[in-house]
C-alpha positions as CSV (number, residue, x, y, z in Angstrom):
1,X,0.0,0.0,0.0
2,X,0.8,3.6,-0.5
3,X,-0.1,7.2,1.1
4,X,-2.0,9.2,-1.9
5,X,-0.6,12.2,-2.6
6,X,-1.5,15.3,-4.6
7,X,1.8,14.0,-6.6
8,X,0.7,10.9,-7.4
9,X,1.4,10.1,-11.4
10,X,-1.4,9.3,-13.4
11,X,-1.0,6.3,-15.0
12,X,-3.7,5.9,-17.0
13,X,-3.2,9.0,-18.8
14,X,0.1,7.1,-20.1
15,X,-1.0,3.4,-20.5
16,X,-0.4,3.3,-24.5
17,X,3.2,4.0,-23.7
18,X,3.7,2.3,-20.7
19,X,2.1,-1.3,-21.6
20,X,4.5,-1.8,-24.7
21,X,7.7,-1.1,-22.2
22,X,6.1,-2.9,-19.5
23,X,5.9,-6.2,-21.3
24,X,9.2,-5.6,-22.9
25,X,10.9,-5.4,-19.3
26,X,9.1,-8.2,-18.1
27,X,9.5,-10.6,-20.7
28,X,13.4,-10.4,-20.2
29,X,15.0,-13.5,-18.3
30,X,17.4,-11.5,-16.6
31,X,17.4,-7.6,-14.8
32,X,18.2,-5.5,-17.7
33,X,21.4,-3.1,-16.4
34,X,21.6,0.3,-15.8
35,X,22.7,1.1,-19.2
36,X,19.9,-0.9,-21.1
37,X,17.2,0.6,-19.0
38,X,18.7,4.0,-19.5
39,X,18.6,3.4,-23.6
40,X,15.0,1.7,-23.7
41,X,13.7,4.7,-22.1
42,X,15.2,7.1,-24.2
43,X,13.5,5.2,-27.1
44,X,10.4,5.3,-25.5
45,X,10.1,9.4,-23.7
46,X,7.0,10.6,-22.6
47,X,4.8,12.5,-25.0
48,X,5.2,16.2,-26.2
49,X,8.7,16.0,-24.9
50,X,8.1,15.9,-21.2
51,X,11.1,13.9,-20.5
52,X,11.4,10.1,-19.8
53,X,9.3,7.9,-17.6
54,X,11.1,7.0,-14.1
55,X,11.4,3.5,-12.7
56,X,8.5,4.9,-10.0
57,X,6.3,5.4,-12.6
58,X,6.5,1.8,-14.5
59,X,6.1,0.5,-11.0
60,X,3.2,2.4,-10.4
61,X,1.6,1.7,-13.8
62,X,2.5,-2.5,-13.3
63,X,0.4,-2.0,-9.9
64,X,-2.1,-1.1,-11.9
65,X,-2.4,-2.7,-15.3
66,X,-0.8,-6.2,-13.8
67,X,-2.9,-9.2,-15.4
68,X,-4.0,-7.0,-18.1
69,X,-2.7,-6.4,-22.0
70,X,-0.4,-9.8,-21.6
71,X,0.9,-7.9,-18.5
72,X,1.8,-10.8,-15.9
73,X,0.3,-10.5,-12.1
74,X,2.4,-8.5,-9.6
75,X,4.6,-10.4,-8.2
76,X,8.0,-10.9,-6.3
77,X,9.6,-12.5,-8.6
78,X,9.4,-10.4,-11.3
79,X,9.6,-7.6,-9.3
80,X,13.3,-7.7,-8.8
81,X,13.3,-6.2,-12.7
82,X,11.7,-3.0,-11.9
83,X,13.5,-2.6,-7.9
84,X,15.9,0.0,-7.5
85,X,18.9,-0.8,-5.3
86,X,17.8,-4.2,-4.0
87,X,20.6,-4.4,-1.3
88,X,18.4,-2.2,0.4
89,X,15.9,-5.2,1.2
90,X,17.8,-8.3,0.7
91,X,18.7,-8.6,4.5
92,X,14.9,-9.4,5.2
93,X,13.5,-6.7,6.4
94,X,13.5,-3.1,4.7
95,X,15.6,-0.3,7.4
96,X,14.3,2.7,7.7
97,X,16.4,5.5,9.3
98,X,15.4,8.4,10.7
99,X,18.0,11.2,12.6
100,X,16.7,13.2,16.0
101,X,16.7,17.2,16.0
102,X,19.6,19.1,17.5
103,X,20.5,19.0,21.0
104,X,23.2,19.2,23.3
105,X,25.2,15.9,24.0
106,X,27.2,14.9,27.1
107,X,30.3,14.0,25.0
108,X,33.2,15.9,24.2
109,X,35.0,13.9,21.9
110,X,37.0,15.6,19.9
111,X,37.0,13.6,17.1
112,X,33.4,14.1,17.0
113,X,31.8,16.5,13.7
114,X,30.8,20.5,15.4
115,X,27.5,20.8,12.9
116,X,25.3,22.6,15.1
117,X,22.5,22.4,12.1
118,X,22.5,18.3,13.0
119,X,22.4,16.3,15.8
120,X,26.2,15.5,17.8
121,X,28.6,13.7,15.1
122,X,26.2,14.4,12.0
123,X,27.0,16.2,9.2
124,X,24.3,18.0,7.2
125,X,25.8,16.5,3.6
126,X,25.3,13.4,4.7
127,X,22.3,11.3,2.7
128,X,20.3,10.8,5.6
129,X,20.9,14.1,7.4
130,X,19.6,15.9,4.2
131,X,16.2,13.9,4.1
132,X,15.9,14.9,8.0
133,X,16.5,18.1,7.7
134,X,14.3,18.6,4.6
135,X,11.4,17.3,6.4
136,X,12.3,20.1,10.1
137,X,13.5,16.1,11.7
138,X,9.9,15.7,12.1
139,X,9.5,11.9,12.8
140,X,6.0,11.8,10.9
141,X,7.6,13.7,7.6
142,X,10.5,11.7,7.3
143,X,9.2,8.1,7.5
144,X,6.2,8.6,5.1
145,X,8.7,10.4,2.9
146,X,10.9,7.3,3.4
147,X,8.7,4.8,2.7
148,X,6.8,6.5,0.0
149,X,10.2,6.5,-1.7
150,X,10.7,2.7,-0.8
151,X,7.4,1.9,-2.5
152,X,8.5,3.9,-5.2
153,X,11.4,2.0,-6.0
154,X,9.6,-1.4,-5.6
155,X,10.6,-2.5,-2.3
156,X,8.1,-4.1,0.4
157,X,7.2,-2.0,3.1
158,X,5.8,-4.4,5.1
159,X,8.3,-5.3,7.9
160,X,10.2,-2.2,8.8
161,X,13.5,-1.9,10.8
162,X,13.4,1.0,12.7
163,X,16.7,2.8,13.1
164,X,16.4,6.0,15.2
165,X,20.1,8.0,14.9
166,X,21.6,11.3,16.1
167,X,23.6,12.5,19.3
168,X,23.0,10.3,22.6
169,X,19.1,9.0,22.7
170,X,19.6,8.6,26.6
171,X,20.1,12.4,26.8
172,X,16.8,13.4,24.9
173,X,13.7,14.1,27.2
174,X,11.4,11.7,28.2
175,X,8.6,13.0,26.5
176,X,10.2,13.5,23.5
177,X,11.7,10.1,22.8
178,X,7.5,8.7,23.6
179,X,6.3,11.6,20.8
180,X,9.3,10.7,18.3
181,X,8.3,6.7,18.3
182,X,4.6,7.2,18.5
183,X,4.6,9.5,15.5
184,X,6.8,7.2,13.6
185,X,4.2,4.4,14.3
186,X,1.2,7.3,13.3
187,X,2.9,7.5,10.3
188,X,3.4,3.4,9.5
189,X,-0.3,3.0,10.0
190,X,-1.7,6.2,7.9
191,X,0.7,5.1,5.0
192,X,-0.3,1.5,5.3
193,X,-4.3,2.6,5.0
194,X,-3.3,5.0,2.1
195,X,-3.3,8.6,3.7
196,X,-0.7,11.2,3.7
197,X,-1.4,14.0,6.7
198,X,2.1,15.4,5.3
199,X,0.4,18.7,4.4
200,X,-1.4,18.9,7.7
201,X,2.3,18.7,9.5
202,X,4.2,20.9,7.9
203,X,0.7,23.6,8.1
204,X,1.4,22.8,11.5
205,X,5.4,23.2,11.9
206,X,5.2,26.6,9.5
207,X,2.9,27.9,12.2
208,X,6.0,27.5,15.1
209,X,8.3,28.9,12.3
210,X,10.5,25.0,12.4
211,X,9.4,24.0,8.6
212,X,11.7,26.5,6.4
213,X,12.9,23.4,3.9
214,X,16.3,24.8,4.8
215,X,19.6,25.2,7.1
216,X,18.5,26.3,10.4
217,X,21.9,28.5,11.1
218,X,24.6,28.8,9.0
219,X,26.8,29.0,11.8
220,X,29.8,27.3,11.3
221,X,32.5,25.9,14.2
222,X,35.7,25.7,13.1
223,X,37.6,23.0,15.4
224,X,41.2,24.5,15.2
225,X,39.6,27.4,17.6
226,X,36.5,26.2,18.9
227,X,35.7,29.3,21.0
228,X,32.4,28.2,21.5
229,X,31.2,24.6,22.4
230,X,28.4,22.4,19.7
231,X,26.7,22.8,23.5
232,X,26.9,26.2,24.0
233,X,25.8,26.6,20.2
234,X,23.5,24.7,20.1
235,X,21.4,26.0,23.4
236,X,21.8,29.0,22.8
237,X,20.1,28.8,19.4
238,X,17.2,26.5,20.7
239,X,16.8,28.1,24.1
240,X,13.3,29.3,22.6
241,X,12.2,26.0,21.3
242,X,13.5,24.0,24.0
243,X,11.6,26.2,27.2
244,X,8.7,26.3,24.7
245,X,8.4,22.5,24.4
246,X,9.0,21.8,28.0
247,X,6.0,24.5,28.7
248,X,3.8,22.9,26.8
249,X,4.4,19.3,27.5
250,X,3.4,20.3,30.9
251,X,0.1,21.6,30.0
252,X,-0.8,18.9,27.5
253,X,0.3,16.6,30.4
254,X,-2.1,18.6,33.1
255,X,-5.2,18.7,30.2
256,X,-4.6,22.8,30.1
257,X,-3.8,23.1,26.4
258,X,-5.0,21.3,23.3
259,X,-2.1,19.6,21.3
260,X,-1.8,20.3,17.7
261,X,0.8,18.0,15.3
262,X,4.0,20.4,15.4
263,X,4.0,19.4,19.5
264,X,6.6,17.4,20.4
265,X,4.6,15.5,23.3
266,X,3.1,12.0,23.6
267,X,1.9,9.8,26.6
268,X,3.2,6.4,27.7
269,X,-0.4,5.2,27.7
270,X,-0.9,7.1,23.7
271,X,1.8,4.7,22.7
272,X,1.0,2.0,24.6
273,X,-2.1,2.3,22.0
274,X,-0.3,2.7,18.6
275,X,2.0,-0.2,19.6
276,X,-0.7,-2.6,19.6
277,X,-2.6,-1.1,16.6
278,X,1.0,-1.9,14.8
279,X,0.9,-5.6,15.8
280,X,-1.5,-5.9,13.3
281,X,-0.9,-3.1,10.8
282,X,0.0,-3.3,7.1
283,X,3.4,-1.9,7.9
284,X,4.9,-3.5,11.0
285,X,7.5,-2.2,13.1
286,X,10.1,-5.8,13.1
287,X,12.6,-3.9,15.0
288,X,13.3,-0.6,17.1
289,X,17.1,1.1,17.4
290,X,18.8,3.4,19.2
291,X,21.9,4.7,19.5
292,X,23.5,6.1,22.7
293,X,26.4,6.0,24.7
294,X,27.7,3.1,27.3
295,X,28.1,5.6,30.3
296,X,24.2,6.0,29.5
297,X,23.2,2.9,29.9
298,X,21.2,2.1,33.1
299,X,18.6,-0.5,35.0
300,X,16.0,2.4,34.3
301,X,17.1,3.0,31.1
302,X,17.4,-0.5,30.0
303,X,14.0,-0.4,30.6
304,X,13.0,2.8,29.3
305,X,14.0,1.8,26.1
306,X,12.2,-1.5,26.3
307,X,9.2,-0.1,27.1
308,X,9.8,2.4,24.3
309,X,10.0,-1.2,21.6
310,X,13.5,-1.4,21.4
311,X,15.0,-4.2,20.3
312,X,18.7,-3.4,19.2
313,X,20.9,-0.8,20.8
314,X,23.7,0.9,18.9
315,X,26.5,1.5,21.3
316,X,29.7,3.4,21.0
317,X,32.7,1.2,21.9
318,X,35.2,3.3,19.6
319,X,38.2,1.8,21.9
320,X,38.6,-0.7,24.6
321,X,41.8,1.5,25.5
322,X,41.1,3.5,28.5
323,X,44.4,5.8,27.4
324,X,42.7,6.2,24.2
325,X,39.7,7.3,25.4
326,X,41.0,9.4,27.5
327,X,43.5,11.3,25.0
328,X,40.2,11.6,22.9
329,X,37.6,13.1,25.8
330,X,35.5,10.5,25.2
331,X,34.2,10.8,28.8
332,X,34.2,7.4,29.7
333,X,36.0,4.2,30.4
334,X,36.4,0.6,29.4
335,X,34.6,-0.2,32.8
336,X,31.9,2.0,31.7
337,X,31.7,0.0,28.4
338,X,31.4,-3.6,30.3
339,X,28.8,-2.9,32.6
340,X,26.9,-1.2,29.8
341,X,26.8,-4.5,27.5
342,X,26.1,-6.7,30.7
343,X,23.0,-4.3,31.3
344,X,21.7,-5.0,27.4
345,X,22.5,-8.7,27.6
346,X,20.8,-9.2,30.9
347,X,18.0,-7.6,29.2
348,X,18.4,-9.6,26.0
349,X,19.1,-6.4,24.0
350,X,21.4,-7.3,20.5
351,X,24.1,-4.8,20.7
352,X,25.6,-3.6,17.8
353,X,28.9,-1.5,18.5
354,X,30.8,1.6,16.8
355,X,34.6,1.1,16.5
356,X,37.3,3.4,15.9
357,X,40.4,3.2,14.3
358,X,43.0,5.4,14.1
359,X,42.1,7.4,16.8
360,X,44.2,10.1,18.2
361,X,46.9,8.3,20.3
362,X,46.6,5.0,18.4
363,X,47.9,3.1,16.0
364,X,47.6,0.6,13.3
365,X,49.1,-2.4,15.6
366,X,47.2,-1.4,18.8
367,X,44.2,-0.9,16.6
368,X,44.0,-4.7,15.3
369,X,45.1,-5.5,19.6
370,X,41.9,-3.5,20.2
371,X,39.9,-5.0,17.7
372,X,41.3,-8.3,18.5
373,X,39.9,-8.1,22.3
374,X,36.6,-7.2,20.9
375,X,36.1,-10.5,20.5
376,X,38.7,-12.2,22.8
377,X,37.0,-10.5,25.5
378,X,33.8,-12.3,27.0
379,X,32.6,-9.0,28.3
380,X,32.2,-7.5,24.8
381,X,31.6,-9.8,21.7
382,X,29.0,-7.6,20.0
383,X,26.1,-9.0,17.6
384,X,27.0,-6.4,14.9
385,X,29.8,-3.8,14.4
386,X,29.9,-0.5,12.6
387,X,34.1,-0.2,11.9
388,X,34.0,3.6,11.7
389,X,37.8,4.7,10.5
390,X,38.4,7.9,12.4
391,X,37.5,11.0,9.7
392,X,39.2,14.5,10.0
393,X,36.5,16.9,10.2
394,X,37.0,20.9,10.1
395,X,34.6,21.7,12.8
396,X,35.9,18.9,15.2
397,X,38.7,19.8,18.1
398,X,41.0,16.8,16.8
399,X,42.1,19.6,14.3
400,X,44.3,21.0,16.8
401,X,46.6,17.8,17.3
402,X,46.4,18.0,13.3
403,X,47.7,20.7,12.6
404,X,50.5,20.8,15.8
405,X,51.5,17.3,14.0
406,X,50.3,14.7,17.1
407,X,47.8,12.8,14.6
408,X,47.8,11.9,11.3
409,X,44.9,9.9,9.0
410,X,46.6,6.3,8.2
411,X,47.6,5.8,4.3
412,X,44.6,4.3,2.6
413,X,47.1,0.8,2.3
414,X,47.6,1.5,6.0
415,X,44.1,1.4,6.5
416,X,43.9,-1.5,4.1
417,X,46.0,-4.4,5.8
418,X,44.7,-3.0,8.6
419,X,40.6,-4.3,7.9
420,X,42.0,-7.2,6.5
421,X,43.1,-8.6,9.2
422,X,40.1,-7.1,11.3
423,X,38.0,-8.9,9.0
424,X,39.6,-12.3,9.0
425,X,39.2,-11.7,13.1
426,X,35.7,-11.4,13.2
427,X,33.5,-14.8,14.5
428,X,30.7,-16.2,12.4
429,X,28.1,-14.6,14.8
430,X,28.9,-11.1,14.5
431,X,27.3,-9.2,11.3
432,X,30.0,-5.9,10.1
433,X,27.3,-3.9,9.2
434,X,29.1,-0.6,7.7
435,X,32.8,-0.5,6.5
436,X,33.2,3.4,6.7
437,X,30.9,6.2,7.6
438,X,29.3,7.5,4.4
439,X,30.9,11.4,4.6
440,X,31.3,13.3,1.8
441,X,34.5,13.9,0.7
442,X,33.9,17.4,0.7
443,X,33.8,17.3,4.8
444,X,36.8,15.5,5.2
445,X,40.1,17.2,5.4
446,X,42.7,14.6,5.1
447,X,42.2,10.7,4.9
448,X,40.4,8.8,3.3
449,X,37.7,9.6,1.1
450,X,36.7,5.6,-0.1
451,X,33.5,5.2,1.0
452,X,33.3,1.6,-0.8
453,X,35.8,1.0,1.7
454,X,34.0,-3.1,2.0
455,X,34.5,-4.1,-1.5
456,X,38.4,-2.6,-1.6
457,X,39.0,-4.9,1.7
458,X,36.9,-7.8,-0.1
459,X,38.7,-7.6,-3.1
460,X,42.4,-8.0,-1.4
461,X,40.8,-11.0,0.8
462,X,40.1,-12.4,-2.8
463,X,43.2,-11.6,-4.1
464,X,45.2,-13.4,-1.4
465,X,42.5,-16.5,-2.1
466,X,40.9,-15.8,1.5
467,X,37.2,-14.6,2.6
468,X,35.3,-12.9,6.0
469,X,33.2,-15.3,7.4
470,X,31.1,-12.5,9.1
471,X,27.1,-13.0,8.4
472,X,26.7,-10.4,6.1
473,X,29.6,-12.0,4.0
474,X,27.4,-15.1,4.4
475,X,24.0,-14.1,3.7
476,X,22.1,-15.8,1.4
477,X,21.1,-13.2,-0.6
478,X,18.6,-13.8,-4.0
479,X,19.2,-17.4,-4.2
480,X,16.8,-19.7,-4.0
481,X,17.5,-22.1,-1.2
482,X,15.5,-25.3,-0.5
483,X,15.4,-27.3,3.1
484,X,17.5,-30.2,1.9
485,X,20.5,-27.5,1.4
486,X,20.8,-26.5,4.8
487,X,21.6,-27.9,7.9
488,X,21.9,-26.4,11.4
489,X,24.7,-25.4,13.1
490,X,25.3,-24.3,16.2
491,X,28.4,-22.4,17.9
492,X,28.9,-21.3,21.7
493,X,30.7,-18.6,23.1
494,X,30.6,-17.0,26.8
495,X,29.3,-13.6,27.4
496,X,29.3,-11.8,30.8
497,X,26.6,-12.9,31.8
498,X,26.7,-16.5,30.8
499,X,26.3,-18.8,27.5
500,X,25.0,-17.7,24.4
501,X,24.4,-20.0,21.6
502,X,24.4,-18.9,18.0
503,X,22.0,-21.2,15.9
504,X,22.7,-21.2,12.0
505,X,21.0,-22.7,8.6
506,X,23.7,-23.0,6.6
507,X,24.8,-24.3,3.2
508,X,27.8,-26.8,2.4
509,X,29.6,-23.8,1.6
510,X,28.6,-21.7,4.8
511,X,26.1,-19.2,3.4
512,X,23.5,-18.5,5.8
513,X,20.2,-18.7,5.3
514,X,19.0,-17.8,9.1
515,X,19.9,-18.0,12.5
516,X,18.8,-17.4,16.1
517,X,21.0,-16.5,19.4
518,X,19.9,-18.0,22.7
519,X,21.3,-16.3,25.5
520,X,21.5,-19.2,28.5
521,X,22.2,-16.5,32.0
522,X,24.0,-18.1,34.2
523,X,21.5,-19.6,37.1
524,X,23.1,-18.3,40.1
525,X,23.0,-14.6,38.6
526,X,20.0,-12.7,39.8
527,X,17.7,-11.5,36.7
528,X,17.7,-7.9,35.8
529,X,14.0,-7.4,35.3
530,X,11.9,-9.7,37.5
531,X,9.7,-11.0,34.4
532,X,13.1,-12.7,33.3
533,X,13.4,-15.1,36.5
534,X,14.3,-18.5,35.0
535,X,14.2,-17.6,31.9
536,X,16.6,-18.4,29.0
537,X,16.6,-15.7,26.4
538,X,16.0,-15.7,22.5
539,X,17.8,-11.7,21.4
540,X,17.2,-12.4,17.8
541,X,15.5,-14.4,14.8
542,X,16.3,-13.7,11.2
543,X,15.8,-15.2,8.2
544,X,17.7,-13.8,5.5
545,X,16.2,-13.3,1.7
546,X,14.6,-10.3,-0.4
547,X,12.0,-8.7,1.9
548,X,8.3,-9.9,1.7
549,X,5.4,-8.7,2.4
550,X,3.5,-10.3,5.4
551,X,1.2,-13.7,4.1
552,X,3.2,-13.4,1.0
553,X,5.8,-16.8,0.1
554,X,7.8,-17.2,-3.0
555,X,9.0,-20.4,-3.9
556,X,12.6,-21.2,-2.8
557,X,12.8,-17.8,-0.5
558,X,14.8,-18.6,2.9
559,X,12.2,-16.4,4.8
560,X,9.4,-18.8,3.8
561,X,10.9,-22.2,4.0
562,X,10.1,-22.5,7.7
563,X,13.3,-21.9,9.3
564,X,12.0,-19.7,11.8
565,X,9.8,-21.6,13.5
566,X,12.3,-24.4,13.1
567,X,15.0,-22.1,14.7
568,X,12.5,-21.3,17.7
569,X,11.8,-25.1,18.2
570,X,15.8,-25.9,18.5
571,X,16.4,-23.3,20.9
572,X,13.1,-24.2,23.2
573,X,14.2,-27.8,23.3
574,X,18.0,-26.3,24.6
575,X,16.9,-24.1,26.6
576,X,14.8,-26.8,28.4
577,X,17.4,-29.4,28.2
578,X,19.9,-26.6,30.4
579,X,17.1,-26.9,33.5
580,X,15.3,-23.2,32.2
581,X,11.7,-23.1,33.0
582,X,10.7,-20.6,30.7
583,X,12.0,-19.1,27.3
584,X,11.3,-15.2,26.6
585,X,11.9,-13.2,23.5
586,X,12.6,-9.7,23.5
587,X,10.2,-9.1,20.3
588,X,9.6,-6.0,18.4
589,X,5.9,-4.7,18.4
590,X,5.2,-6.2,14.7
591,X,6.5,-9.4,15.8
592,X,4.4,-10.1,18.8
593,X,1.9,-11.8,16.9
594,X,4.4,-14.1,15.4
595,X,5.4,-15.7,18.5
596,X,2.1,-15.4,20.5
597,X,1.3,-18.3,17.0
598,X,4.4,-20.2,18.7
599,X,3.6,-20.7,22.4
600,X,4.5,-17.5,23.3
601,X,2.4,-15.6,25.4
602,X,2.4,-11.8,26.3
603,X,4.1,-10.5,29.6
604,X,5.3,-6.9,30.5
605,X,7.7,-6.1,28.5
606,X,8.8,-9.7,27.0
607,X,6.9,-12.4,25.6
608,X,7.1,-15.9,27.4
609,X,6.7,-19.3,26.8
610,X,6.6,-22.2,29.6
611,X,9.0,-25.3,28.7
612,X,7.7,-27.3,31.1
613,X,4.4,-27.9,29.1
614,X,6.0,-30.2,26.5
615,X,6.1,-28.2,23.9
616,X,9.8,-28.4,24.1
């Protein structure tokens, strides 16, 4: 489904033309490439020479001629010929970022970006930054924007990943993390049912003066001075806003004032509401992230964050070197860092880490140390890992060791041999999720400007006839898989807290097709949240293919050949065969339904199921 919009292109005003390129597309056995595509449409423009029809349109017009004129029905298959960047969806489920406003942040790193028109360590020329800022980083503007664009480019928008970026979350008020997530789920539902309130929002922001469509300040910092702080900046320029929205979020909250769209204020009990209309919707929330900072991490806030749907933290590591850290005012140490993941994995949290190399005071051998006890170390051992190279930035203070000669960038084959061997150090369980932030080159003073930074390190592992065994190395991609292929494997590591078991359907060859990870806490450790008492923990299902939508199958597809449920049944029967009386899963809103069809039964924050009723 799709939000209607007053842009909508008229398909049936074109349907001579688009028919004859439709079945022309279609009929191919293979994706045509960028360059075919590019020449079939100059051969076939749009009348009265207004230009050439767009990838958005044919999708739209196949939606709605499918079955018709030797057209064949809508389907995924076929699908794949018209989708735009399909990497976006082939992990499963279809991510959809959005960034926070401005704010102050408790760091002072000083490796950290000074862009006080973004939140802390954003740029505004990065991708996602501009579609945030273009929409006032109104939570309701940019996800139906995003997804609008997703349908437009022919991916399913079915089972959404919800990533939630900028600054330190943990630092935000209360009120406005509850508004920010309930107006992303507002918007989930309206597009799923076909309306678009954009119009009505952005009435609404114009009328506080937030929706300009363009740089709040132009202010620059530049980080060789820094006379004034991103803090100082950045309050001082929202001082208005900021006492304005805590004003009104106490009288919304005493029933004095009547709310209108551009307030940032929401109820626990008001999302409480749209969470459960999501279990259901047509666009389902499969997962809810954050990203903060370890020395933020708390019991309260472990469960602040759960209450909120969260399902995945992103956590900044950036070193396990407490003389690093300190040399680069990150504010915290490495104790800070343990008893953060501890927190999240006695909560059942999947943490996925930032890490930094070549910070100021490191180097390229105590880098691959660091990275080496990432893993070594049972306290750590993240799910997934962001390996975020450190990037010189004009407005950020590491300018000032730059330029007296105390840091330099590493040489890009510096840099090289030194993800190589990170890469051939990571475990089978861990998924490298980004190789490189995606900065402009324009932003970056010295260093490296490679944001394909993956494929350089992949190609030398080919070159020297060797391979990362990382899941997203692994995954099983477009191919058709059937049961027979796969068997289960299963690999066990400690964590601080106990055993965890990483269950995998793999190939001969070691693809993977899904997998499940079973934290087992050990029995003599007291449970952080009292609903976890004797209970062994499942942090994450996936099943890896081309996103579908829900109640769809496709023959050969990993996602629908079972191996969830089959994943589930393996871990129950462990679980129950390790003396745990219980199994909980720390499920993501859409989800809920999906286990509650598997035994599973709703508790406070986590869904349950007994093992001691046979089932195991």
């Amino acid at each position: 489904m799709q939000a209607t919009s007053k842009y909508d292109f008229d398909v049936e005003a074109h349907r001579e033309q688009l028919l004859p390129l439709l079945r022309h597309i279609l009929s191919q056995p293979r994706r045509l490439t960028p360059r075919e595509h590019q020449q079939l449409m100059r051969r076939h423009p749009k009348p009265d020479g207004a230009g050439f029809y767009s990838l958005a349109n044919l999708l739209d017009a196949w939606r709605a001629f499918a079955g018709q004129a030797g057209l064949p029905a809508f389907d995924e298959a076929q699908l794949y010929k018209l989708r735009r960047k399909p990497v976006r969806s082939l992990s499963g489920v279809t991510p959809l970022t959005l960034l926070t406003k401005p704010f102050p942040c408790p760091g002072t790193c000083i490796f950290c970006p000074n862009d006080v028109r973004m939140p802390k360590s954003y740029l505004a020329d990065e991708p996602g930054a501009q579609r945030a800022e273009k929409n006032a980083f109104d939570p309701y503007l940019q996800t139906i924007m995003r997804l609008q664009t997703y349908h437009n480019l022919g991916h399913s928008t079915d089972k959404i990943e919800i990533i939630i970026l900028g600054g330190t979350w943990s630092f935000y008020p209360e009120t406005y993390q509850i508004w920010f997530v309930k107006r992303i789920f507002d918007a989930l539902h309206d597009f799923g049912a076909g309306i678009d309130r954009r119009d009505e929002v952005i009435s609404a922001l114009r009328s506080r003066s937030q929706f300009t469509g363009a740089p709040i300040s132009d202010i620059a910092l530049q980080g060789e001075t820094l006379s004034e702080s991103y803090n100082q900046v950045v309050s001082s320029l929202y001082a208005d806003e900021m006492q304005r929205s805590r004003v009104l979020a106490g009288a919304i909250a005493a029933g004095s004032r009547q709310r209108s769209l551009a307030d940032e204020y929401a109820s626990w009990d008001e999302l409480a509401a749209v969470q459960r209309q999501n279990e259901s919707a047509a666009c389902r929330a499969v997962g809810l992230v954050i990203e903060t900072r370890p020395d933020h991490i708390s019991t309260d806030e472990v469960r602040r964050v759960r209450r909120l749907g969260c399902t995945k933290v992103q956590i900044g590591f950036q070193s396990l070197d407490d003389r690093v850290l300190s040399r680069n005012k990150r504010g915290h140490d490495v104790a800070a860092t343990r008893r953060a993941v501890k927190l999240l994995r006695l909560a059942g949290f999947k943490i996925h880490a930032h890490w930094m190399p070549n910070l100021y005071g490191s180097s390229p051998s105590a880098d691959l140390d660091d990275y080496t006890r990432l893993f070594a170390d049972a306290d750590f051992r993240p799910d997934e890992l962001k390996i975020y190279p450190c990037s010189l930035i004009e407005s950020a203070e590491l300018m000032q060791p730059y330029r007296a000669g105390k840091w330099r960038p590493y040489t890009q084959t510096e840099l090289l041999e030194l993800l190589v061997a990170c890469f051939l150090r990571t475990p089978e369980y861990c998924r490298l999720t980004r190789v490189v932030r995606d900065i402009p080159g324009t932003d970056i003073v010295d260093g490296n400007k490679v944001t394909n930074f993956r494929q350089l390190v992949e190609a030398e592992l080919a070159r020297r006839s060797q391979s990362s065994c990382d899941i997203r190395a692994r995954e099983i991609g477009r191919r058709s898989v059937q049961a027979a292929d796969l068997r289960l494997d299963r690999q066990q590591y400690q964590s601080s807290i106990g055993e965890e078991v990483f269950l995998q359907y793999i190939t001969d060859s070691r693809d993977i097709a899904g997998f499940l990870r079973l934290s087992l806490p050990a029995r003599r450790q007291a449970p952080l949240l009292e609903e976890l008492r004797d209970c062994a923990m499942i942090r994450e299902v996936h099943v890896y293919g081309l996103a579908l939508g829900i109640g769809e199958s496709a023959n050969g597809r990993a996602q629908h050949a079972g191996l969830g449920t089959r994943l589930l049944e393996e871990a129950a029967a462990l679980a129950a065969a390790r003396g745990y009386g219980r199994l909980a899963v720390i499920s993501a809103v859409g989800t809920r339904d999906y286990y509650r069809r598997r035994g599973f039964v709703d508790g406070e924050l986590y869904q349950i199921r007994e093992l001691s009723s046979g089932r195991a």
